[in-house]
Each structure stands twice: as structure tokens, then as C-alpha cells.
C-alpha positions in Angstrom: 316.6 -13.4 73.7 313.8 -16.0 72.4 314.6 -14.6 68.5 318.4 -15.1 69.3 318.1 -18.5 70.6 315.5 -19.2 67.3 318.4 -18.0 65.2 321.0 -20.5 66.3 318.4 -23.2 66.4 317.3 -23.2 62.8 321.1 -22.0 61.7 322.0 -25.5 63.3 319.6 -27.5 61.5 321.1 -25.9 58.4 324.4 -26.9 58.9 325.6 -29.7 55.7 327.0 -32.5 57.0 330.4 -33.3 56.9 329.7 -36.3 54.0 328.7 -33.7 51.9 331.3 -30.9 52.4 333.8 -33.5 52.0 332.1 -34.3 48.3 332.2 -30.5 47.7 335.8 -30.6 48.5 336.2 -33.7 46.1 334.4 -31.9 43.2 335.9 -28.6 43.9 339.9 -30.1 43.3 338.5 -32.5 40.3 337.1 -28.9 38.9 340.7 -27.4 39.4 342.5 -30.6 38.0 339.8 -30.1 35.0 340.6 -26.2 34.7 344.6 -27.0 35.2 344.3 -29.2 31.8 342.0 -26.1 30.2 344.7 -23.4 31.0 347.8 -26.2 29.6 346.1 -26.7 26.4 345.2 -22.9 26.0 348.0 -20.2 25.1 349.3 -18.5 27.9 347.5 -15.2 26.7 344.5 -16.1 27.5 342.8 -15.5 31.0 341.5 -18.9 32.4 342.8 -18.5 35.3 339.5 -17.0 36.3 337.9 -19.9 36.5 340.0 -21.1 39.7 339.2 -18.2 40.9 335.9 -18.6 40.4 336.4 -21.9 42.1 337.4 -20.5 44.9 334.3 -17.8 45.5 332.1 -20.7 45.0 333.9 -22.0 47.7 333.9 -19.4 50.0 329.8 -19.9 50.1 329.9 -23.5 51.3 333.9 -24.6 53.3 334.7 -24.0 57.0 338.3 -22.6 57.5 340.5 -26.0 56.6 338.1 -26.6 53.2 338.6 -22.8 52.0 342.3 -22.8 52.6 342.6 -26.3 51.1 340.9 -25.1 48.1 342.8 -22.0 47.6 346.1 -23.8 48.0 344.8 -26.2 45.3 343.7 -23.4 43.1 346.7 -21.1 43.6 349.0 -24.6 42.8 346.7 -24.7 39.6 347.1 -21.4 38.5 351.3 -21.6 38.9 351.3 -24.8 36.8 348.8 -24.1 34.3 351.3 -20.8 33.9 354.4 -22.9 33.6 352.2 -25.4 31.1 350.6 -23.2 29.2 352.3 -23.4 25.5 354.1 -20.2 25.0 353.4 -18.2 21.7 356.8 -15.5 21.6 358.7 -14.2 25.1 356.6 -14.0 27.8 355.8 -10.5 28.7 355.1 -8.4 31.5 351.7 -8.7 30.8 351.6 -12.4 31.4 353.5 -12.0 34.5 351.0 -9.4 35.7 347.9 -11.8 35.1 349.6 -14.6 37.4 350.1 -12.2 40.2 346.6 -11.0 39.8 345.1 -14.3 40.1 347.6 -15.7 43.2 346.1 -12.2 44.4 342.7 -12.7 43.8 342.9 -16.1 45.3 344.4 -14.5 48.3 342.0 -11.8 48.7 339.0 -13.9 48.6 340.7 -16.4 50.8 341.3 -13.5 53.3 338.0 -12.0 53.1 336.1 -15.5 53.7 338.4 -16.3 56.7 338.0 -12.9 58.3 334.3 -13.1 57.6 334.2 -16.3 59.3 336.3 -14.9 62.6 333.4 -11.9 62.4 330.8 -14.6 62.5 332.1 -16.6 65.0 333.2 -13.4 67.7 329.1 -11.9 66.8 328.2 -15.5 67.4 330.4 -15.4 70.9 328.8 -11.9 71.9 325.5 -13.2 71.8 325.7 -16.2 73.8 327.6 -13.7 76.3 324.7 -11.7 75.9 321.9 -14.3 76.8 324.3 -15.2 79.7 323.8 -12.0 81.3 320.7 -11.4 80.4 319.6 -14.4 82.2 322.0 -13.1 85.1 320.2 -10.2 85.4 317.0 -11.8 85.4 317.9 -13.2 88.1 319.0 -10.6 90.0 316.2 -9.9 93.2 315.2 -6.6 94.3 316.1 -6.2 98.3 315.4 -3.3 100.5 318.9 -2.3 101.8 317.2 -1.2 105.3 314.5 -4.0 106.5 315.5 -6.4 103.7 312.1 -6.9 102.4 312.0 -8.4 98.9 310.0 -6.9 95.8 308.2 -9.5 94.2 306.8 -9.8 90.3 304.0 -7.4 91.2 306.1 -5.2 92.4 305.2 -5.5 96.7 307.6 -5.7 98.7 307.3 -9.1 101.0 309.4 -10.6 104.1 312.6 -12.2 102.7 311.2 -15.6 104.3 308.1 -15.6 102.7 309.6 -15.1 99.6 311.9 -17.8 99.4 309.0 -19.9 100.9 306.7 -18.9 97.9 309.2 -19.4 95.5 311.5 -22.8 96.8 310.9 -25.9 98.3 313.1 -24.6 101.1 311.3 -24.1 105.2 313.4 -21.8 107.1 314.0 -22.0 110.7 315.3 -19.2 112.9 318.2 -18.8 115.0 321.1 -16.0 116.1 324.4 -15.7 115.1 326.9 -15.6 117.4 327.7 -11.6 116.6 324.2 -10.6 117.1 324.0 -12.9 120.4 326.7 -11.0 121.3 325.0 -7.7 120.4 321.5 -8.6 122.3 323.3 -9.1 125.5 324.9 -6.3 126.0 
């Protein structure tokens, strides 16, 4: 439980603030824009889509869900235009048809992958805070005798219930009879 609670505590310090993801974001489209003008200068033949894709892995390390998808939708967007801006040389083939739908795929898988990583993070992240909240519920679960209602303390003797909630509050008890067991003792 202690390591687990560690764990969160220095993966908190860790997190980047928003200022800076936001600057990440910034960079990330002005790479794209940058890449987009690469791939309409180039002839279509030649594979720079990758680097948008590459944009996007890079990405996957750093963005929360909105950033990533942002990213990717900016990327994809790139990769369409810089097809449709790319001077041709001849027909277009099948080939250069195939290369667009393996990057808008590639773009999409990594997309995917991140996003699903993310929801695995977040659900093992969920299980282990469920985890310290039963631990600590069973922790504090007490040991009673079923019969004469004795409690087991840390040592493992078993004391009267009222001396161990005397030991271990700030609570005096009194003593008194319920009506059923008034009823019981006068019969």
C-alpha cells in the first residue's frame, strides 16, 4: 500500500503543466504546417508522409486524450493535402493511393493504441485506489468472539469489548438494559 501510494505521489510531481503541453501542441501543428509545405514541394512518389507520422508517435509520449486526437486530426489533414498538393509526375497509381491509406492508417493505429493505452492506465490507476480502499477497510475490520463478545486486540488477547473501546477512544461507557433484555430478566 505505502509503495502504491509512493507511486502516485512522485507520478504527480511529474506531471508537465498545462503551459507547457499547450507549447508542445503549438510546436507539434507548426511541425506539421512545416512537413505539409515538405510533402507539396516534393513529388508525390516520395514517402514524407512519415514524418507526420512520426509527429504523431512523438506525440503519443507527451498529450492527454484531447492533445493526441488534436494532433492526429492535424497530421491526418496534412497528409490528405500534402497528397492533393504534391506536384504530380504521370497518372497517379495505385501505389500512390496505397501510401495515403497507409499513412491515414498509421495515424489511426497509433492514435488508437495511445488512447486505449491511456484508458488501461487510468482503469489500473482506478483498481488500485479501490484496492487501498479496501485494504484500509479490512484493516479495520475488529476481531469479535461471536459467543461472550470479547475483542482480540494487536497482541492477539482477547479483552472485554468495553475496555477495548476505552483503550483505544476517548469514549466512557455507561451501562444500562434494553428494553428486550428487561423484558427477558423479568420473566
Amino acid at each position: 500500500m505505502e509503495a502504491t501510494s509512493a507511486h502516485f505521489r512522485q507520478r504527480r510531481k511529474t506531471v508537465t503543466p498545462p503551459t507547457t503541453r499547450s507549447w508542445r501542441v503549438i510546436l507539434t501543428v507548426i511541425a506539421a504546417v512545416a512537413v505539409l509545405v515538405l510533402d507539396a514541394l516534393t513529388p508525390l512518389g516520395l514517402a514524407v508522409w512519415l514524418l507526420q507520422v512520426v509527429l504523431v508517435w512523438i506525440a503519443t509520449l507527451w498529450a492527454d486524450r484531447k492533445q493526441i486526437i488534436a494532433v492526429a486530426a492535424v497530421c491526418a489533414t496534412s497528409i490528405v493535402l500534402g497528397y492533393w498538393l504534391s506536384p504530380k509526375i504521370g497518372p497517379m497509381t495505385w501505389v500512390d493511393q496505397s501510401n495515403l491509406l497507409m499513412a491515414l492508417g498509421t495515424v489511426l493505429a497509433l492514435t488508437h493504441s495511445c488512447l486505449r493505452r491511456m484508458s488501461a492506465e487510468d482503469a489500473r490507476r482506478k483498481a488500485a485506489q479501490e484496492v487501498g480502499q479496501m485494504v484500509r477497510i479490512v484493516s479495520s475490520l475488529l476481531p469479535i468472539c461471536a459467543w461472550c463478545r470479547k475483542i482480540r486486540n494487536e497482541a492477539g488477547a482477547w479483552i472485554q469489548l468495553e475496555t477495548y473501546i476505552r483503550n483505544h477512544s476517548h469514549v466512557e461507557l455507561t451501562h444500562g438494559i434494553c428494553q428486550e433484555c428487561a423484558a427477558r430478566f423479568d420473566k
